[in-house]
Each structure stands twice: as C-alpha cells, then as structure tokens.
C-alpha positions as CSV (number, residue, x, y, z in Angstrom):
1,X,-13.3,-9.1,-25.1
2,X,-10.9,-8.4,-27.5
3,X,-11.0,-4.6,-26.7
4,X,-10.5,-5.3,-23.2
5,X,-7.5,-7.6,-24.0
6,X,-5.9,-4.8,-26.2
7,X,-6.2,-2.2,-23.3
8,X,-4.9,-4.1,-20.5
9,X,-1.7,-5.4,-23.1
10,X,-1.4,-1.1,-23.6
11,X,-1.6,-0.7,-19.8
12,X,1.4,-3.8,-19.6
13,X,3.5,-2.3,-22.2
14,X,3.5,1.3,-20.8
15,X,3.9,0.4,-17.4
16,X,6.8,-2.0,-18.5
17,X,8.4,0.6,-20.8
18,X,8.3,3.2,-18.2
19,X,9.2,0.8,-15.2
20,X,12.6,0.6,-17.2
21,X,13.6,4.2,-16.4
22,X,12.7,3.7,-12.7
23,X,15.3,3.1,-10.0
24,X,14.3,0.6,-7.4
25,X,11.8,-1.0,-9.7
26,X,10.2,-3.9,-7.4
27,X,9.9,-4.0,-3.4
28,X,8.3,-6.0,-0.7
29,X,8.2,-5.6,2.9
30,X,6.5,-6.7,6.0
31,X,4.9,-4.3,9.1
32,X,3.1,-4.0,12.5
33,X,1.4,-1.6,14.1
34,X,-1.8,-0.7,15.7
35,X,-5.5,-0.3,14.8
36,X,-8.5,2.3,16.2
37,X,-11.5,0.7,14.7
38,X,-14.9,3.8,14.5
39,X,-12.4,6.4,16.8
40,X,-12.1,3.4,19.3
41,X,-9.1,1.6,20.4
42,X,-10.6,-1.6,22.0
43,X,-7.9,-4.1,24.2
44,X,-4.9,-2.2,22.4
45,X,-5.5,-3.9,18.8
46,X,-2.2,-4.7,16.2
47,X,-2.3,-5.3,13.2
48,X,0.2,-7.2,11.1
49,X,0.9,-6.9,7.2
50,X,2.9,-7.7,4.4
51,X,3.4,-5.5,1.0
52,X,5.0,-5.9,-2.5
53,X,4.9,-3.3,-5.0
54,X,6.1,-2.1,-8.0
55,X,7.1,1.5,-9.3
56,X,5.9,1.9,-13.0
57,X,6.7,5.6,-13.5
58,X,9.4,7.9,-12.8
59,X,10.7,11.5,-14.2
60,X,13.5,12.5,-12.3
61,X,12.4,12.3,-8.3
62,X,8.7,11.7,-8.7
63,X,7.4,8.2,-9.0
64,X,4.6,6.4,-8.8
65,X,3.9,2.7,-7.8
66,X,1.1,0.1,-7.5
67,X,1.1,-1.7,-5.0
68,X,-0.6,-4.6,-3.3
69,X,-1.0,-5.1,0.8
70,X,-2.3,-7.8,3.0
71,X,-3.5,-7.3,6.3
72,X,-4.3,-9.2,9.4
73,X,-5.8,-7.9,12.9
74,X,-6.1,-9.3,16.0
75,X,-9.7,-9.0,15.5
76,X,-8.8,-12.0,12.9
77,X,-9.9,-9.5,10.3
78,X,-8.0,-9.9,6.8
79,X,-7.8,-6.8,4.5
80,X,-6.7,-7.5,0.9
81,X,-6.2,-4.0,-1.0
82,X,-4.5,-2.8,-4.5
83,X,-2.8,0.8,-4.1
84,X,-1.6,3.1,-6.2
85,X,1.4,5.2,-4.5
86,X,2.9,8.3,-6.1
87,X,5.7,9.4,-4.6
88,X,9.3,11.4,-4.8
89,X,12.9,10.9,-3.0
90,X,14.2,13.7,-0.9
91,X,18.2,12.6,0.2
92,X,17.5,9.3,1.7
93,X,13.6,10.1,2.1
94,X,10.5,9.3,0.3
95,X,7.1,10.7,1.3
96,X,4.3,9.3,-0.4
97,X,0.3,9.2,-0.6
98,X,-1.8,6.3,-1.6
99,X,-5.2,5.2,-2.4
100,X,-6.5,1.9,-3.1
101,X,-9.4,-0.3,-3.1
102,X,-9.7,-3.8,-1.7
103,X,-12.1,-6.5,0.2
104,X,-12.1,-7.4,3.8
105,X,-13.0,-11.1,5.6
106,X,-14.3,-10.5,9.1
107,X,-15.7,-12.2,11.8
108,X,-18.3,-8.9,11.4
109,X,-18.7,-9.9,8.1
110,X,-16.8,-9.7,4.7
111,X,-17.0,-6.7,2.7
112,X,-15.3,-4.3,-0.2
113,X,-13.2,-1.5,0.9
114,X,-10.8,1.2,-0.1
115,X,-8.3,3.2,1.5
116,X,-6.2,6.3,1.8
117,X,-2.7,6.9,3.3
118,X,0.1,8.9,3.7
119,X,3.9,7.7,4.6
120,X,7.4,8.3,4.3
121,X,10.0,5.9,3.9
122,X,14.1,6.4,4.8
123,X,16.3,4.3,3.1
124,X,18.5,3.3,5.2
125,X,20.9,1.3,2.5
126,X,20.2,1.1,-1.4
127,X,18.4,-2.1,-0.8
128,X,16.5,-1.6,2.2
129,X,13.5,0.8,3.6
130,X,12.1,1.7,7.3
131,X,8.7,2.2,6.2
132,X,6.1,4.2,8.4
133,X,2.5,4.6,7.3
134,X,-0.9,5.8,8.3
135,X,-3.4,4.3,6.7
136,X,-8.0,4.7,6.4
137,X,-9.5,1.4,5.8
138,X,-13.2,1.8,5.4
139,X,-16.6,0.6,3.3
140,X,-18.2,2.2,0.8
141,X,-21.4,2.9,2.9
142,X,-18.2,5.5,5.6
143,X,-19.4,3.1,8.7
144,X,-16.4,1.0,9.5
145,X,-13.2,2.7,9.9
146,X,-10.1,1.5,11.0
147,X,-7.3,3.9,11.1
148,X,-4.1,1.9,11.0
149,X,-0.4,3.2,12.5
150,X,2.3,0.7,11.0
151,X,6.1,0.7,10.7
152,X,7.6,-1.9,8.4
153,X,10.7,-3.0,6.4
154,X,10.7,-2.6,2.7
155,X,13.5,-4.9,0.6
156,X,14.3,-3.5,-2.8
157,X,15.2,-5.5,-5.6
C-alpha cells in the first residue's frame, strides 16, 4: 500500500510541476455528433458528450493531456472513458491523437472498453475551442464498435 501511495504522489507531483509550464492548463467542453455502431448506421443515431481535461506536459508546441469523457447515445448507451491526448498547436490549430480506456452501461449489456481517436481543435479566441473528433469505442473481445463523428465546444481556463 504504501508503495502504491508513493507512486501515485510522484505521478501528482510531476504532472503538477510540469502542468505549471503549460499554457491552457485545464478545459472542458460539451459535443454532438453521430454514431455507426459494427459499420451500421441504424435510424441515423447521435450521440451527445461532455469532456474536461487537463494538459500535464508541454515543451514548446507539443503537449500532452489526460482527459476524461462522458458519453450518451440514443441507444441510451453511456460510455465513461479516461484519455490520454498528446498534442501540439499549429497558429490557431491543434491536432491531436488519443487513447483511452473506459466502461460502457447498455441496454445490450455493460461492459469495459477503450478507445482511439484523432481530432483537431481551432481556437477560435484564447479561451474558447471548436472541437472536432473521430473517435473507436470498442470491447476488449473487437466485437462492438461504434465509430463516433462529434463536433464540440472546448472552454479553457
């Protein structure tokens, strides 16, 4: 236990020390989009979410963020995921990757999940992000895809 204390308070204190020399420290935002569930797009799904995140790293343009999302389908389907995000500004532009892992409550069934994504964001003030994304939700036995389309707004403080 005490090991496992010590670590995570190593993991705080770097990701705190670097988060100092990062611009844009904390964000959250909310999105919509749409969902094809196994290469399917059944009666037009949406999906609607909400983000928050954090960048703990930065060296000059290149950053990288964790990140936490909440999902909901009209499916009634709720997706609950932790991300990491690296990324780097370009101008008023930020492309990013990110990869995460996270558990799902379905009608179907709950089960754990990770995803995959790419994005970009363009700020369009300092404090203030359009946010477009494509994201892989699936299981860990590959036999439930969704691949999810959103655009969002990110709110920087």
């Amino acid at each position: 236990m005490s090991k496992t204390l010590l670590a995570v308070s190593l993991a705080l204190a770097i990701a705190g020390a670097s988060s100092a020399n990062a611009a844009d420290t904390f964000y959250a935002g909310v999105n919509t989009g749409g969902v094809v569930t196994n290469g399917v797009n059944k009666d037009t799904p949406w999906t609607v979410g909400a983000i928050a995140g954090m960048n703990v790293f930065a060296v000059g343009s290149a950053k990288a963020a964790v990140e936490g999302s909440f999902d909901y389908d009209k499916n009634e389907s709720k997706v609950l995921m932790a991300n990491i995000v690296p990324n780097f500004t370009i101008g008023n532009m930020t492309p990013y990757a990110l990869a995460g892992i996270g558990y799902s409550w379905a009608p179907t069934g709950d089960q754990s999940k990770y995803n995959v994504g790419l994005g970009v964001k363009y700020a369009v003030t300092s404090n203030i992000d359009v946010d477009a994304r494509y994201r892989r939700i699936n299981n860990f036995n590959n036999n439930m895809a969704d691949d999810r389309v959103t655009l969002g707004l990110n709110f920087k403080f």
